[in-house]
mmCIF file as gemmi writes it, N, C-alpha and C atoms, coordinates in Angstrom:
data_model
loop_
_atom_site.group_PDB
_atom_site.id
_atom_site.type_symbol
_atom_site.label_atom_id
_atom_site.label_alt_id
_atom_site.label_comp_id
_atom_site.label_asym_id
_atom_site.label_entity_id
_atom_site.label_seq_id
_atom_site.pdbx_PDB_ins_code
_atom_site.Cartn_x
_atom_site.Cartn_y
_atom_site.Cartn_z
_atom_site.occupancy
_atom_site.B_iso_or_equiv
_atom_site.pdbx_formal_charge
_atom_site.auth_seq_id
_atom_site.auth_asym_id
_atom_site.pdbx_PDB_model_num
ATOM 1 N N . UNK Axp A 1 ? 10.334 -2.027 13.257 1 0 ? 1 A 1
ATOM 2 C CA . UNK Axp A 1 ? 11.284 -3.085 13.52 1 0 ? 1 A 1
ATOM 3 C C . UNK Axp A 1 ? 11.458 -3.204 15.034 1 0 ? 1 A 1
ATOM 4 N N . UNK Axp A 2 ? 11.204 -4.412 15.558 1 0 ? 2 A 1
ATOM 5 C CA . UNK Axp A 2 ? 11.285 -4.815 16.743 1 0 ? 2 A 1
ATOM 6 C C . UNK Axp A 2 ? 13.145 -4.921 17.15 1 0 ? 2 A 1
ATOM 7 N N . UNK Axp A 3 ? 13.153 -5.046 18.217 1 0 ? 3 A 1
ATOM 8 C CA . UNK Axp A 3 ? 14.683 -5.318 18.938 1 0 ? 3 A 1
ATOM 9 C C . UNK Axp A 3 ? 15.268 -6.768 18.405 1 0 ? 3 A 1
ATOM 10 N N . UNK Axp A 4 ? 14.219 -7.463 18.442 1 0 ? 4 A 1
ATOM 11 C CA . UNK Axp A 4 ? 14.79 -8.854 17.707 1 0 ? 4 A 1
ATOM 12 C C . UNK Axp A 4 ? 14.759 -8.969 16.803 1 0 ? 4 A 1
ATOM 13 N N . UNK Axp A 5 ? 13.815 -8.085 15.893 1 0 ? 5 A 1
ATOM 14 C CA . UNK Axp A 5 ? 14.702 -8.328 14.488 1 0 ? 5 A 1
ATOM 15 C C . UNK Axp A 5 ? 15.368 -7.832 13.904 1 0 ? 5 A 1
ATOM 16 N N . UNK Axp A 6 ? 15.779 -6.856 14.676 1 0 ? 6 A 1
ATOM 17 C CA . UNK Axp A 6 ? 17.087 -5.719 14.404 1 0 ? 6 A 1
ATOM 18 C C . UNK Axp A 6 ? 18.378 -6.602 14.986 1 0 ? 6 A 1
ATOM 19 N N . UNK Axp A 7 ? 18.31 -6.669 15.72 1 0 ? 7 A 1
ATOM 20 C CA . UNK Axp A 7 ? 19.224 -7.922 16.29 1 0 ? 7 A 1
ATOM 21 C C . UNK Axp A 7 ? 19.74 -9.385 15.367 1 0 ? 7 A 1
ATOM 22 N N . UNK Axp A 8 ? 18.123 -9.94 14.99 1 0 ? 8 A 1
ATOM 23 C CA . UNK Axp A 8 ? 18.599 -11.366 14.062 1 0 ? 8 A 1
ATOM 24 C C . UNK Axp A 8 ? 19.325 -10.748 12.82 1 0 ? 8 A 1
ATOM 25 N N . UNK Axp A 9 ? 18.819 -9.855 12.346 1 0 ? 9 A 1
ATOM 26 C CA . UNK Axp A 9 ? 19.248 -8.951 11.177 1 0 ? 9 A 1
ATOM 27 C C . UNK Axp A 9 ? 20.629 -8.765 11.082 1 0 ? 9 A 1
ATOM 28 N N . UNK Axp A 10 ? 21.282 -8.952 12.327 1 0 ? 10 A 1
ATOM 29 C CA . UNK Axp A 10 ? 22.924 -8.639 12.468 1 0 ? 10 A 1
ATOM 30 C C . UNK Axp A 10 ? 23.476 -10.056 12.551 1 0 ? 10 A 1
ATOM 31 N N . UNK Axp A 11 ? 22.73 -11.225 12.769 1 0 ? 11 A 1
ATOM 32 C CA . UNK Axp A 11 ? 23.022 -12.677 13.413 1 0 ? 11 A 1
ATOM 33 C C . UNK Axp A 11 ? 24.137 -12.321 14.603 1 0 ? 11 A 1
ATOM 34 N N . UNK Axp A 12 ? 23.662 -11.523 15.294 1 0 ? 12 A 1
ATOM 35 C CA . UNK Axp A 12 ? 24.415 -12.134 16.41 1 0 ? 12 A 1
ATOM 36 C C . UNK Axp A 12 ? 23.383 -12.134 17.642 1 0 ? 12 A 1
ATOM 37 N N . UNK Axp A 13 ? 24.319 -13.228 18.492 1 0 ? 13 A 1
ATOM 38 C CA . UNK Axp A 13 ? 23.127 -13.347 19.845 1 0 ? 13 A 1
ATOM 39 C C . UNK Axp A 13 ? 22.869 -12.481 20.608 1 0 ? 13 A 1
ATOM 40 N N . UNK Axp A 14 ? 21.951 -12.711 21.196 1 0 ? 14 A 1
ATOM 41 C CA . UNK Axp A 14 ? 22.063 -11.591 22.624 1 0 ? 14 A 1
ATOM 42 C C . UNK Axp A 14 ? 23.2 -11.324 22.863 1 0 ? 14 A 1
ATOM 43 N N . UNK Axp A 15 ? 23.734 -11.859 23.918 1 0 ? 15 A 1
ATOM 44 C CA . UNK Axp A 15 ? 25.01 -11.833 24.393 1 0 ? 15 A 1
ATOM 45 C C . UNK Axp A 15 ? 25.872 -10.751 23.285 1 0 ? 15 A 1
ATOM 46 N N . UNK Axp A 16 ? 26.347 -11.013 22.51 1 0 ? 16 A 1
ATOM 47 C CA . UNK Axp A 16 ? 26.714 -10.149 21.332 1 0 ? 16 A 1
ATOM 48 C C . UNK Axp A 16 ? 26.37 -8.94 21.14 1 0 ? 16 A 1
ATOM 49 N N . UNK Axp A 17 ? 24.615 -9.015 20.887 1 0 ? 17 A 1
ATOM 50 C CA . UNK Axp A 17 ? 24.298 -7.762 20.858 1 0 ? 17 A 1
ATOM 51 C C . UNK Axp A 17 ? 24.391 -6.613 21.692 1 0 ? 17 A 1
ATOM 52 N N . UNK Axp A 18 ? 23.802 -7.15 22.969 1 0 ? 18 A 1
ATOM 53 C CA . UNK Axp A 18 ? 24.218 -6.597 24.197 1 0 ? 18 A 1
ATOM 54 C C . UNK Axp A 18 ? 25.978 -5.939 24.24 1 0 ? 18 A 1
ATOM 55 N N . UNK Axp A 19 ? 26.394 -6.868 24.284 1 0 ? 19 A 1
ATOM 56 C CA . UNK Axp A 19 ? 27.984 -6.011 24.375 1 0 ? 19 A 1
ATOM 57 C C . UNK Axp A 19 ? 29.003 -5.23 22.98 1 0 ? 19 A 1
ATOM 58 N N . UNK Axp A 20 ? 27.993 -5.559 22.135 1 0 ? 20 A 1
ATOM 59 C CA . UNK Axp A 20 ? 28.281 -4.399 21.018 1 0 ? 20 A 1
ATOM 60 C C . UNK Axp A 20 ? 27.873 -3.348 21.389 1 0 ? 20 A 1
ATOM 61 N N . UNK Axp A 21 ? 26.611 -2.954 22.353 1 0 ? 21 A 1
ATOM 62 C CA . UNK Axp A 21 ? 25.933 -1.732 22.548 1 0 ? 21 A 1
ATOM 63 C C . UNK Axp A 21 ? 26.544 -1.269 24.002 1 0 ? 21 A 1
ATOM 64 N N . UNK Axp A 22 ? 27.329 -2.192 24.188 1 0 ? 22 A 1
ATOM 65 C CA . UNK Axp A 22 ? 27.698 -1.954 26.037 1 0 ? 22 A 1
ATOM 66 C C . UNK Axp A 22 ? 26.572 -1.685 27.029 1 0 ? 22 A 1
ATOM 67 N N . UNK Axp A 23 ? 25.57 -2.818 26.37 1 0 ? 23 A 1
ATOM 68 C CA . UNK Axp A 23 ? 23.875 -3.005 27.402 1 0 ? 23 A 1
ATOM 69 C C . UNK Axp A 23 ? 24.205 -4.48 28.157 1 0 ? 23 A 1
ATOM 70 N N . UNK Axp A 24 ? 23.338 -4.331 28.691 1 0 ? 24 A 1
ATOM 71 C CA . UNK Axp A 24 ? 22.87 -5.592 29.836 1 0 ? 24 A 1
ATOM 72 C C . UNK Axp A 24 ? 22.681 -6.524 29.028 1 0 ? 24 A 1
ATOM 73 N N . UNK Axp A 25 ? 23.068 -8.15 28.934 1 0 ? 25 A 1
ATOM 74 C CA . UNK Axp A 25 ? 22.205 -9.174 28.254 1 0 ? 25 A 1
ATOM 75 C C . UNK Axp A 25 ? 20.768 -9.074 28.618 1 0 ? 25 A 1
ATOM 76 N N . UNK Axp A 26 ? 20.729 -9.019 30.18 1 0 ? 26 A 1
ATOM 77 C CA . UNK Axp A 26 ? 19.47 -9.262 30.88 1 0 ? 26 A 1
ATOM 78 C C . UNK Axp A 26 ? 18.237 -7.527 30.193 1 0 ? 26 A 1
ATOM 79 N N . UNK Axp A 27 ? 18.623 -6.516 29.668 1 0 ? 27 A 1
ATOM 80 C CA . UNK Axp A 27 ? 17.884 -5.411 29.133 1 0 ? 27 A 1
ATOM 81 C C . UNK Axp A 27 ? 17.744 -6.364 28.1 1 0 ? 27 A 1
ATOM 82 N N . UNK Axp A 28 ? 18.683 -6.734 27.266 1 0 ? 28 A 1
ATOM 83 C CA . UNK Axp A 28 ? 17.63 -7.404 25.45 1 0 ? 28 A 1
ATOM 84 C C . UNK Axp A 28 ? 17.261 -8.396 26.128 1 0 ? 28 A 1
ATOM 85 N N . UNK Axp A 29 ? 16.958 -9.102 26.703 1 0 ? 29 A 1
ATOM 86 C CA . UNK Axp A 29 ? 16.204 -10.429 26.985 1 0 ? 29 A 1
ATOM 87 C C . UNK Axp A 29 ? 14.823 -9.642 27.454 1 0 ? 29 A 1
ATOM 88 N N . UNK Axp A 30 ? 15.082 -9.067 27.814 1 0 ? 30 A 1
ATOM 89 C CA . UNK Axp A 30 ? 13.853 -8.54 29.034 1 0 ? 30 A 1
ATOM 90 C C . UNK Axp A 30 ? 12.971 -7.12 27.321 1 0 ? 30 A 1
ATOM 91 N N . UNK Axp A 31 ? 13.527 -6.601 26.544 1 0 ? 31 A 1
ATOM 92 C CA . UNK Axp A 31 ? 13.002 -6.129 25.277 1 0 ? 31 A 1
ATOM 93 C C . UNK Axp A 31 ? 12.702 -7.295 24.401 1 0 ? 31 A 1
ATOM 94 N N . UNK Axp A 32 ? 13.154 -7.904 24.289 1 0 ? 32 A 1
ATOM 95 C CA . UNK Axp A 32 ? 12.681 -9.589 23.423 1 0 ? 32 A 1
ATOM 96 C C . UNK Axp A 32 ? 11.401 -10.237 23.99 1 0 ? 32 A 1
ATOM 97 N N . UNK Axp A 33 ? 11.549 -10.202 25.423 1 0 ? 33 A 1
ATOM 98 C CA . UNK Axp A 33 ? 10.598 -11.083 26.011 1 0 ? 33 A 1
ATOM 99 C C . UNK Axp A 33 ? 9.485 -10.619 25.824 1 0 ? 33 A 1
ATOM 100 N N . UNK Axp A 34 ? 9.291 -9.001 26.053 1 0 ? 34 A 1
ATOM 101 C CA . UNK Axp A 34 ? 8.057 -8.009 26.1 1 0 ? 34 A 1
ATOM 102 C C . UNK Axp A 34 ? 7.815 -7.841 27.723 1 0 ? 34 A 1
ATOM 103 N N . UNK Axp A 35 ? 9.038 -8.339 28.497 1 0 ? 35 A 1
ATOM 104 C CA . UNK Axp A 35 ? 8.741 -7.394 29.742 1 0 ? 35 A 1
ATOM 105 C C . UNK Axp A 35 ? 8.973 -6.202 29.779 1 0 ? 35 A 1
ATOM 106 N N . UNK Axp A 36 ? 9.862 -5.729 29.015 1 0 ? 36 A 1
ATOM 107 C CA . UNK Axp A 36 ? 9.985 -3.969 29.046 1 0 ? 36 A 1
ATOM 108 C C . UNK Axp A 36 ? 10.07 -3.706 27.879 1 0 ? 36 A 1
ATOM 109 N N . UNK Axp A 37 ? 10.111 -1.912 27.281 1 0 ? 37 A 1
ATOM 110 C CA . UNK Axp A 37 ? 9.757 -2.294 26.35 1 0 ? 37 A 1
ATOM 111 C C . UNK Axp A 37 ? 11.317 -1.388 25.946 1 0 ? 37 A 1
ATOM 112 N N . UNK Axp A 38 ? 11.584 -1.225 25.094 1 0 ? 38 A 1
ATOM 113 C CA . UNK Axp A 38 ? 12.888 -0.673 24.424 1 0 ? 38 A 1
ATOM 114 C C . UNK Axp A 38 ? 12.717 0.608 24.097 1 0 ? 38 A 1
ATOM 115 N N . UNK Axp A 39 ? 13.083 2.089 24.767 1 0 ? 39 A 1
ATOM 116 C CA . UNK Axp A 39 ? 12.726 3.01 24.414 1 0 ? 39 A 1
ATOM 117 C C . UNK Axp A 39 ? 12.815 3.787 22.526 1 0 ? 39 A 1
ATOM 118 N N . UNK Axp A 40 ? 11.921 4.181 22.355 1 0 ? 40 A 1
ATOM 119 C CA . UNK Axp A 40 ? 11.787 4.169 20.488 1 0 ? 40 A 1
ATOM 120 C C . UNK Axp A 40 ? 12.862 4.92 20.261 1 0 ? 40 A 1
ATOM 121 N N . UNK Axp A 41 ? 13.662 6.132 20.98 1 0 ? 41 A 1
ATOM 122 C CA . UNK Axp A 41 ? 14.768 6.641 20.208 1 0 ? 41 A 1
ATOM 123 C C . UNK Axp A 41 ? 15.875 5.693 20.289 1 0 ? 41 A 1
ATOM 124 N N . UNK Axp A 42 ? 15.989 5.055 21.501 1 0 ? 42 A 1
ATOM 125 C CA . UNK Axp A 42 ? 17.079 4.347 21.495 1 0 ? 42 A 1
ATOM 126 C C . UNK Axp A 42 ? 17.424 2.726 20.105 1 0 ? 42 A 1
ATOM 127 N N . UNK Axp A 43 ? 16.02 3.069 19.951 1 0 ? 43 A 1
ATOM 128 C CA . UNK Axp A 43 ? 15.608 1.702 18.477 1 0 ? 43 A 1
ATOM 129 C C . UNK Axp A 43 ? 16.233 1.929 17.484 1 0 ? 43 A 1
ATOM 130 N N . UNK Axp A 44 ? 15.724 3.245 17.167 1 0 ? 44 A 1
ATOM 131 C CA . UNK Axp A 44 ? 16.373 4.082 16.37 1 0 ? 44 A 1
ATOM 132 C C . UNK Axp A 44 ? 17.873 4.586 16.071 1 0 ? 44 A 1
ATOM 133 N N . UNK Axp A 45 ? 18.34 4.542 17.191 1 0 ? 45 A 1
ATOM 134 C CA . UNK Axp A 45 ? 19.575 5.201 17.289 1 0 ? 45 A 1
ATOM 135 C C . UNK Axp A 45 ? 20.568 3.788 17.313 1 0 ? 45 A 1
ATOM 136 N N . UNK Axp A 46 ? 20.247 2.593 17.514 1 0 ? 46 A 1
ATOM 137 C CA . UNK Axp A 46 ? 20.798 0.849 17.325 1 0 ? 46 A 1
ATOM 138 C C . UNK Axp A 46 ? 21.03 1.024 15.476 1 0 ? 46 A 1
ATOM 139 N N . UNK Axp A 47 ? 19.031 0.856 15.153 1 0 ? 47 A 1
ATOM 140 C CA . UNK Axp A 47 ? 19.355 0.612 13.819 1 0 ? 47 A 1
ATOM 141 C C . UNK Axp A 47 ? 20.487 1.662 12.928 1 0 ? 47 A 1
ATOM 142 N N . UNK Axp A 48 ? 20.375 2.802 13.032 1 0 ? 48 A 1
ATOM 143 C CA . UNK Axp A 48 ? 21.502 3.766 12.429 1 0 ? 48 A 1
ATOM 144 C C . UNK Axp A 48 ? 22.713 3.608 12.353 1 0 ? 48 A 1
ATOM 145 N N . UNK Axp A 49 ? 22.901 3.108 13.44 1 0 ? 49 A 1
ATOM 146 C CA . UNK Axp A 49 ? 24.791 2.827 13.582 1 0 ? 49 A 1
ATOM 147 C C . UNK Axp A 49 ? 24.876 1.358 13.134 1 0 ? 49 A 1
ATOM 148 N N . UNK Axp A 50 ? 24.395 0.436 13.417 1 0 ? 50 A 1
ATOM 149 C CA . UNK Axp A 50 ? 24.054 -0.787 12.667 1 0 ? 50 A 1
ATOM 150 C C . UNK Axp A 50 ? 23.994 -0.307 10.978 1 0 ? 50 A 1
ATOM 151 N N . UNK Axp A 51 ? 23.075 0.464 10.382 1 0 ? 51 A 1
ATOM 152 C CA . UNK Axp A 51 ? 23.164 0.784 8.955 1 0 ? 51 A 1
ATOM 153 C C . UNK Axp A 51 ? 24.364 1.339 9.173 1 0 ? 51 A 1
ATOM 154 N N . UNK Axp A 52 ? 24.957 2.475 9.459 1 0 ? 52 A 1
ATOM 155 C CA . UNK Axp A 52 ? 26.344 2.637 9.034 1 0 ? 52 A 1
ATOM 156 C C . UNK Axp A 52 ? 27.577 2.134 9.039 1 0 ? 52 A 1
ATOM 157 N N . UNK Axp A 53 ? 27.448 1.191 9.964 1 0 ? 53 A 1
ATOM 158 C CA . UNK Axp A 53 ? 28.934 0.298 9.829 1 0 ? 53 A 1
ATOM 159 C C . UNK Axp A 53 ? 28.624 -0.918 8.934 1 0 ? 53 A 1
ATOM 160 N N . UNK Axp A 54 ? 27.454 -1.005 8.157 1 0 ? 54 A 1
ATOM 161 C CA . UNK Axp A 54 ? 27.171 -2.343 7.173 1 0 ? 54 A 1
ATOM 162 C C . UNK Axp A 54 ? 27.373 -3.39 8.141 1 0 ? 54 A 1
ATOM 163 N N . UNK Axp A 55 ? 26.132 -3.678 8.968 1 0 ? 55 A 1
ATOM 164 C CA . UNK Axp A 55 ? 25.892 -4.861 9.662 1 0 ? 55 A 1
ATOM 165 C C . UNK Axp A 55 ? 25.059 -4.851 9.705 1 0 ? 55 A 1
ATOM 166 N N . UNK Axp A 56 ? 23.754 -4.379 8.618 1 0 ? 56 A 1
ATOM 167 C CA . UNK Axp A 56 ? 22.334 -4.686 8.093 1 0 ? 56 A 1
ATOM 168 C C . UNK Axp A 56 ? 21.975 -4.13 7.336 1 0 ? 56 A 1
């Protein structure tokens, strides 16, 4: 699972996502875009807390 579709998966926007995680808009734009890439534990460690509060 990519950052964006862990993200659409929640429907919320960037903007949103970003400050649910207390990240940069400009870090998920820049993991969406494929200029950088999203480190894999930190993927991991989104989707988990996302599964546990039932927001995917």
């Amino acid at each position: 699972m990519t950052i964006k579709e862990l993200r659409q998966a929640t429907g919320m926007t960037q903007k949103d996502f970003a400050e649910y995680f207390d990240i940069s808009k400009r870090a998920v734009e820049s993991w969406e875009g494929g200029k950088r890439n999203c480190p894999s534990y930190l993927l991991e460690l989104m989707k988990y807390k996302l599964e546990k509060e039932n927001l995917i």
